[in-house]
C-alpha positions in Angstrom: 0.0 0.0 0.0 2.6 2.0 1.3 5.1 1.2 -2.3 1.7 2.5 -4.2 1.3 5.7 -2.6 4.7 6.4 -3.1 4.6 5.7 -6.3 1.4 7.9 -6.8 3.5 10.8 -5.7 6.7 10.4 -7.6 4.8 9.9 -10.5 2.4 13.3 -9.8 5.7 15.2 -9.3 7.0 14.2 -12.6 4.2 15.0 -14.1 4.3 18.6 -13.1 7.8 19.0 -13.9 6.7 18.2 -17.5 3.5 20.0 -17.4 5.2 23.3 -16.7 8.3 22.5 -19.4 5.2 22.1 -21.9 4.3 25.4 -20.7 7.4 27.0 -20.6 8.6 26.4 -23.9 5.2 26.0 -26.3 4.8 26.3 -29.5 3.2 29.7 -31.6 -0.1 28.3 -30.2 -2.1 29.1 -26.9 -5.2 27.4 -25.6 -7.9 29.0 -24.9 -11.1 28.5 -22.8 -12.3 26.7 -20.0 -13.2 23.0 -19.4 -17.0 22.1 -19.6 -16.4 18.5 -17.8 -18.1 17.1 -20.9 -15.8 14.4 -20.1 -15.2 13.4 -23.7 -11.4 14.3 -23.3 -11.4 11.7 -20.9 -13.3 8.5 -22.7 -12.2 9.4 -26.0 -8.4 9.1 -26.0 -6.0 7.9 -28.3 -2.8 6.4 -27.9 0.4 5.4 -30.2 3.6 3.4 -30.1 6.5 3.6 -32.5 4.0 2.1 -35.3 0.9 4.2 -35.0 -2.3 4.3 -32.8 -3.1 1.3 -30.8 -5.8 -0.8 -33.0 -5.4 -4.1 -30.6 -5.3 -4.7 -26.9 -2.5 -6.9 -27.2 -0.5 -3.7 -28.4 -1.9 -1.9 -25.8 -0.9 -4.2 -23.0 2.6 -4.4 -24.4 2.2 0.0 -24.1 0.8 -0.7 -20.7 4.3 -2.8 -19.7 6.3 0.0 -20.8 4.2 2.7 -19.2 2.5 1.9 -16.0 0.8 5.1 -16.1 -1.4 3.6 -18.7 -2.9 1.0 -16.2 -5.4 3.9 -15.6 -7.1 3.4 -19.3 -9.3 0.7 -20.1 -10.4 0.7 -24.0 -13.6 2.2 -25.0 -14.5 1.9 -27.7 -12.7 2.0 -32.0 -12.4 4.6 -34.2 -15.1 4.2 -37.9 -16.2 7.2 -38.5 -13.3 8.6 -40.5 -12.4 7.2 -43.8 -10.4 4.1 -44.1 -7.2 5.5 -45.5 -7.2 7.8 -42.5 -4.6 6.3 -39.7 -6.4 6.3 -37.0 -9.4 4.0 -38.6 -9.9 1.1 -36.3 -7.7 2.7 -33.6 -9.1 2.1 -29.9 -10.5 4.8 -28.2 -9.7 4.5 -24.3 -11.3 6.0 -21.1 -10.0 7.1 -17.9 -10.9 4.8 -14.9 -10.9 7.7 -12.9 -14.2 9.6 -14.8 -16.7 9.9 -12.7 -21.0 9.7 -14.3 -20.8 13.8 -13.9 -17.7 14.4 -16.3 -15.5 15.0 -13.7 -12.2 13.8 -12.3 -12.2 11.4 -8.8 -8.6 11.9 -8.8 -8.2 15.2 -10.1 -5.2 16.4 -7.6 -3.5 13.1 -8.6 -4.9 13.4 -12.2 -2.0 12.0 -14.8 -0.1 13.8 -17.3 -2.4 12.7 -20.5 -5.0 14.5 -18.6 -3.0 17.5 -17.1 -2.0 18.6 -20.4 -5.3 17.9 -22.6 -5.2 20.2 -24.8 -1.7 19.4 -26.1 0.1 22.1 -27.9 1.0 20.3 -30.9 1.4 22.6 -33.6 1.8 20.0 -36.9 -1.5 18.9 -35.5 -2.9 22.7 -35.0 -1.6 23.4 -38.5 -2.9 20.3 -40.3 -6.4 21.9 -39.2 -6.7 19.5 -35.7 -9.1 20.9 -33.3 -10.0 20.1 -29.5 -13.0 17.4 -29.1 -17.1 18.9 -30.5 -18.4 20.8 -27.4 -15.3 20.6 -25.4 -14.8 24.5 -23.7 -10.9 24.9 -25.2 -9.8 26.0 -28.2 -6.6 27.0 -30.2 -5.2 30.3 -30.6 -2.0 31.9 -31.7 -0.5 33.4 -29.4 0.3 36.4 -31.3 -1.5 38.3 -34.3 0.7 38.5 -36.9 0.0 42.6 -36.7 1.9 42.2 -32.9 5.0 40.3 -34.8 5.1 43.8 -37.0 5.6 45.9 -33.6 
C-alpha cells in the first residue's frame, strides 16, 4: 500500500515538472477556454507506439508494460467514422478509470499527465487543421497576431 502511494506521488511530481516544461517552452499556439467536464477528453483518447495508434489490446498491454501510467485506461470503444485511409481508422479509443457519471475527475489532484495537459500544444496537429474534441470549452489560438509580430 505504502510502495503504491509512493509511487502515486513520484509519478504526480513528474508530471508537473513536464507539465510546466510544456508550458514554458510552447509552441506559436495558446489554448484558450475553460473546461466544460463534458468528459469526452477523458473517454475518448487515443494512444500510439513507435507504429501508429493502438488498434489491438494486445499492443496496448505491451504500451501498458512499458508505461504503467497507462494502467489507468481501459479501451472504449474503436475509431469508424473517418475514412479508411485515414490512420487512426480502427484505432481504440480509451477512457479514464478515474471519470466519474458527472464528467468530472475522482482523482483530479493526482490526475495523470495525458490528462494534465489535454489540450496538447501540438502545432503540426494545429496546422494540419486538428481541433479540441465537439463541445469541449478549449480551443486553439496563436499566441500572437501576426499585426503584434510587425511591432
Amino acid at each position: 500500500m505504502q510502495t503504491n502511494f509512493l509511487y502515486n506521488i513520484k509519478s504526480f511530481f513528474q508530471d508537473i515538472i513536464q507539465h510546466f516544461k510544456n508550458k514554458m517552452f510552447s509552441s506559436k499556439y495558446v489554448v484558450k477556454g475553460k473546461c466544460k467536464r463534458c468528459g469526452q477528453c477523458c473517454s475518448t483518447i487515443l494512444f500510439s507506439d513507435e507504429n501508429g495508434y493502438i488498434k489491438t489490446p494486445e499492443d496496448f498491454i505491451k504500451l501498458q508494460k512499458r508505461n504503467p501510467k497507462l494502467f489507468q485506461f481501459t479501451i472504449n470503444g474503436i475509431v469508424n467514422d473517418v475514412d479508411k485511409d485515414n490512420p487512426q481508422f480502427g484505432a481504440l479509443l480509451f477512457k479514464c478509470k478515474a471519470l466519474k457519471e458527472d464528467g468530472r475527475c475522482s482523482q483530479y489532484f493526482f490526475r495523470s499527465f495525458f490528462c494534465r495537459d489535454y489540450p496538447a500544444i501540438n502545432s503540426q496537429f494545429i496546422q494540419m487543421g486538428g481541433t479540441t474534441l465537439d463541445g469541449c470549452g478549449y480551443y486553439f489560438d496563436v499566441d500572437k497576431k501576426f499585426e503584434e509580430y510587425l511591432k
